[in-house]
C-alpha positions, 0 to 999 in steps of 0.5 A: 559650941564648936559651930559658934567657934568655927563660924566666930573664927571663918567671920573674922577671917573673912570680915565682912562676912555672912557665915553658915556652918551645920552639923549632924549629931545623935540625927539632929541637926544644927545650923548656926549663922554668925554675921559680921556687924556691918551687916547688922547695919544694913538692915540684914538679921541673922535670927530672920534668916535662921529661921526661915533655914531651919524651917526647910529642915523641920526645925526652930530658929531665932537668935540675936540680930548677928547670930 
């Protein structure tokens, strides 16, 4: 919840905008990647692209075109 939090306030600080924040707890990791709207209507997909992120650290990924 407070990589949503933080990468939901650095997007509407920097509109339009791609954000990606991670962290590390109990040796998991977490990435979240939140983009501006706009961007959604230029075709980009942040579920695509989280992916293929998570994919470079051994995990999952997917989500909502925005987030």
């Amino acid at each position: 919840d407070e990589l949503l939090d933080l990468s939901d306030r650095l997007k509407q600080q920097h509109a339009p905008a791609a954000v990606v924040v991670g962290g590390r707890e109990d040796g998991n990791a977490s990435l979240v990647l939140n983009f501006d709207n706009s961007l959604e209507q230029r075709g980009l997909n942040a579920g695509a692209v989280i992916k293929e992120a998570a994919a470079l650290i051994g995990g999952g990924g997917g989500g909502r075109p925005t987030m």
